[in-house]
C-alpha positions as CSV (number, residue, x, y, z in Angstrom):
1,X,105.9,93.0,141.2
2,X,107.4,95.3,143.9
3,X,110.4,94.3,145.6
4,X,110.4,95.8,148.8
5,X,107.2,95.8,151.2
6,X,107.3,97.8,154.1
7,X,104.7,96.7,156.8
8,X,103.4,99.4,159.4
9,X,101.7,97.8,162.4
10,X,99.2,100.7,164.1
11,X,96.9,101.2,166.6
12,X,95.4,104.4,167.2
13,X,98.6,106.9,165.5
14,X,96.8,109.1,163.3
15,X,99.3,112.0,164.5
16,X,102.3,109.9,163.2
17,X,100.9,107.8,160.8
18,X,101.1,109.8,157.6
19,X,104.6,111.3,158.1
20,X,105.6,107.3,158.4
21,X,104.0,106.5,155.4
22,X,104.8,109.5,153.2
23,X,108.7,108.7,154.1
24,X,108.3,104.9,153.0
25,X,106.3,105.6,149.8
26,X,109.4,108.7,148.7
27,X,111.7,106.0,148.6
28,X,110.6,104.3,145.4
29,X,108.8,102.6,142.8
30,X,110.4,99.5,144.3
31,X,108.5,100.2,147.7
32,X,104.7,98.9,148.4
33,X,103.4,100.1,152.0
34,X,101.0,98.1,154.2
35,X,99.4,99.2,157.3
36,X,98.2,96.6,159.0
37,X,95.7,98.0,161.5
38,X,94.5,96.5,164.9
39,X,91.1,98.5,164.9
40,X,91.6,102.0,165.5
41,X,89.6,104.4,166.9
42,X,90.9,107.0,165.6
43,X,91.4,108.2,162.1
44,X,94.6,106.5,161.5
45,X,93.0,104.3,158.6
46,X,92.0,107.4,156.5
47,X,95.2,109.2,157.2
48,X,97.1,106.3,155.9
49,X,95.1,105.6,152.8
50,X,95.4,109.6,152.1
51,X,99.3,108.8,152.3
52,X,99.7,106.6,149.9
53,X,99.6,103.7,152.0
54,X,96.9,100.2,151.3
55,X,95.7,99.4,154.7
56,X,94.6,96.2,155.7
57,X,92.4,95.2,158.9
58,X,93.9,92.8,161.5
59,X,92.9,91.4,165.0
60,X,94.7,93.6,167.3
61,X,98.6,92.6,168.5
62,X,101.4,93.1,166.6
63,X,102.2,89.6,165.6
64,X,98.5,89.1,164.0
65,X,98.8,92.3,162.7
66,X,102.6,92.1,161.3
67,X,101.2,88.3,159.7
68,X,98.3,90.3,158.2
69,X,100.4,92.8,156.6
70,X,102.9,90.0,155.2
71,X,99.9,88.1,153.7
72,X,98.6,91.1,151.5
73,X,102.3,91.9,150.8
74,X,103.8,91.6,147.0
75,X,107.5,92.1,147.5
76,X,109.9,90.0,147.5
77,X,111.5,91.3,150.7
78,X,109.5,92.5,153.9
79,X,110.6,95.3,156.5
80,X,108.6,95.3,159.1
81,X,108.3,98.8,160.7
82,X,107.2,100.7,163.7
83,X,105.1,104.0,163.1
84,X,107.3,105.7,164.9
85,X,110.6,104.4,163.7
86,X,112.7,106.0,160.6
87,X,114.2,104.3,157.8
88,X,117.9,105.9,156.5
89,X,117.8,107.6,153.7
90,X,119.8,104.9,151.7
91,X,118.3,102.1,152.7
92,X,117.6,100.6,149.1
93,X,120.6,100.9,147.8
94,X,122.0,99.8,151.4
95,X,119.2,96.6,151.0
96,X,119.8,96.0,147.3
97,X,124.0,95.6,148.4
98,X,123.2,94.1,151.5
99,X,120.6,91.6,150.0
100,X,122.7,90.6,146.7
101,X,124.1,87.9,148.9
102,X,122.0,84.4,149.1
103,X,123.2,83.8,152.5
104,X,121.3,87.1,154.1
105,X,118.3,86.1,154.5
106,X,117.3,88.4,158.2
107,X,118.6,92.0,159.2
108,X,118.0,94.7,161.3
109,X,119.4,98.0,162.0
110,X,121.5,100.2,164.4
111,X,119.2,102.1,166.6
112,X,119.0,105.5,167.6
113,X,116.7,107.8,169.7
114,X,115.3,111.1,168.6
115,X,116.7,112.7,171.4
116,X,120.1,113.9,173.0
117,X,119.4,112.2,175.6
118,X,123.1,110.3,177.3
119,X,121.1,107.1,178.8
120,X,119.3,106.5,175.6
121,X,122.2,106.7,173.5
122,X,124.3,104.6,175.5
123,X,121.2,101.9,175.6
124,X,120.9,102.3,171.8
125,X,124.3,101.0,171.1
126,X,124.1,98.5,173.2
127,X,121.4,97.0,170.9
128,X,123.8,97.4,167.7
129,X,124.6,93.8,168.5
130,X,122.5,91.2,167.4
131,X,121.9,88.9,171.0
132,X,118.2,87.3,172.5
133,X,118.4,90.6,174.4
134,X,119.2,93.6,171.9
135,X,117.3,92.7,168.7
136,X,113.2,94.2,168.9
137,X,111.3,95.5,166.2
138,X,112.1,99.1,167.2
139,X,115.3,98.2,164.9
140,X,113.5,97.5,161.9
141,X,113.1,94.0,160.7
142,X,114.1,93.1,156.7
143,X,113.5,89.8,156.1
144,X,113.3,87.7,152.7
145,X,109.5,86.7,152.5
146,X,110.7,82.8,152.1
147,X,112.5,82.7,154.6
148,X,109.9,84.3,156.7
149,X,107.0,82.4,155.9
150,X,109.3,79.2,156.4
151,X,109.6,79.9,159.8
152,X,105.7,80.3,160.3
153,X,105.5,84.6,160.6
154,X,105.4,85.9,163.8
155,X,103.7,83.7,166.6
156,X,100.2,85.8,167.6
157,X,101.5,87.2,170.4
158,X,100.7,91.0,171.7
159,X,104.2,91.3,172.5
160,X,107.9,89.7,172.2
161,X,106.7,88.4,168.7
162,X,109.6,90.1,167.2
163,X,112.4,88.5,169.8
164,X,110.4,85.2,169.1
165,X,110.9,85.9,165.2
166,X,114.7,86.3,165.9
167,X,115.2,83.4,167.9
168,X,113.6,80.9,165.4
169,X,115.6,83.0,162.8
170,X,119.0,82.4,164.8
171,X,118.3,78.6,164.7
172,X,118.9,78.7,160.9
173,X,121.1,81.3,159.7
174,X,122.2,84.7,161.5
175,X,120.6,87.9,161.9
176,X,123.0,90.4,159.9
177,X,123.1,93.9,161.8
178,X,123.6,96.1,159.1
179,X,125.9,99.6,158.8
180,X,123.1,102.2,159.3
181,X,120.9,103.3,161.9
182,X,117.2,103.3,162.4
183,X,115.6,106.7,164.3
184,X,113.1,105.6,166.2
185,X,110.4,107.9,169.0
186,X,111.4,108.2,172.5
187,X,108.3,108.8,173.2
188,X,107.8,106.1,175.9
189,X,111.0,106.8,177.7
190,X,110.2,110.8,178.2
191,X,106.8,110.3,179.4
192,X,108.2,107.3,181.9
193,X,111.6,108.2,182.3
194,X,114.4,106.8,180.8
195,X,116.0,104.5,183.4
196,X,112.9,103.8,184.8
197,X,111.3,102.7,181.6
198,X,114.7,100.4,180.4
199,X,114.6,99.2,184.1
200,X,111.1,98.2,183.3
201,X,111.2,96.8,179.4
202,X,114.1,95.0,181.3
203,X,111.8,93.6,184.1
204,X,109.9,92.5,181.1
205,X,112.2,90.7,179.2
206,X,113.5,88.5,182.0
207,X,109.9,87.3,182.6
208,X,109.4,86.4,179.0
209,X,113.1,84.3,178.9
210,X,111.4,82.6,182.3
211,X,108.4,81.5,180.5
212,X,105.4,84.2,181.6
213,X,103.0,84.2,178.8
214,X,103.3,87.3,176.4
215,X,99.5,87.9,176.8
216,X,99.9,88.0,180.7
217,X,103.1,90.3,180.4
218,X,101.5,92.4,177.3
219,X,98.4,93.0,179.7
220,X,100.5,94.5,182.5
221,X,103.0,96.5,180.0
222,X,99.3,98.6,178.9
């Protein structure tokens, strides 16, 4: 049985797929990589099996997706990753440390752009806290698999399933922030600018905390 699963939502990223994949499956024998799949169009699926990677089908949105991945998943913990986000390089032995203790049960990573880029790195150390407002999926998500399924997985939402995770994680125990950092794309913010897109995931956010639905929000974010 594998202890570590690492779960790939996608959608259409068969130019980053493989290169996410291959870097999950060099970490180790311990490591078993999903991609859970929201119906590309693309050839994302047969790039990711060519990786290494099993691929399972999903209805499109990262929660349903993210619950797909868990369900075909055999390890004992789950890290739940974007395509476009990079593990350290010691992140099992920074897991198996981290992990040892019975009272972690959620954690997520330090961010960081791949970009010099002064607004983004400023913003990105902001989020090294672990508050309703700085803790996303772009961070990574390593979560024991009993804990996760007792708190239901990830509501079906297209969006904001990952703060939703955290805050139903919050009510129990709390979200360890642990010593290493996450590289993620900054794709989004240099085709939209970076202010302009923070201002916006910000503008976002707000609506969620005042109740919006995530499908209405997740249908204006496209």
């Amino acid at each position: 049985m594998k202890k570590y699963t690492i779960i790939i939502p996608t959608l259409n990223e068969e130019l980053i797929i493989a290169e996410a994949v291959q870097a999950a499956v060099g970490l180790g024998p311990q490591v078993e990589v999903i991609v859970a799949d929201g119906g590309s169009q693309d050839r994302t699926v047969a790039v990711a099996e060519a990786a290494g990677a099993t691929v399972v089908a999903a209805p499109r949105g990262r929660g349903p997706q993210c619950n797909a991945g868990a369900a075909a998943a055999h390890g004992a913990i789950l890290i739940f990753l974007h395509a476009d986000t990079r593990l350290p390089d010691d992140v099992i032995g920074l897991l198996e440390t981290w992990f040892s203790a019975p009272r972690v049960q959620i954690a997520k990573f330090r961010l960081s752009f791949d970009v010099d880029d002064w607004v983004l790195d400023l913003a990105a150390k902001c989020m090294w806290y672990d508050t309703r407002l700085t803790s996303y999926g772009d961070q990574g998500i390593v979560i024991r698999r009993t804990f996760f399924e007792a708190l239901g997985g990830f509501p079906a939402w297209p969006l904001f399933e990952d703060v939703r995770l955290f805050e139903r994680a919050r009510e129990r125990t709390s979200v360890v922030v642990l010593p290493a950092r996450v590289v993620t794309s900054a794709r989004r913010f240099q085709a939209n600018g970076a202010i302009p897109q923070l201002v916006r995931d910000l503008g976002l956010w707000i609506e969620y905390v005042a109740g919006v639905s995530p499908f209405e929000i997740a249908a204006r974010y496209k």
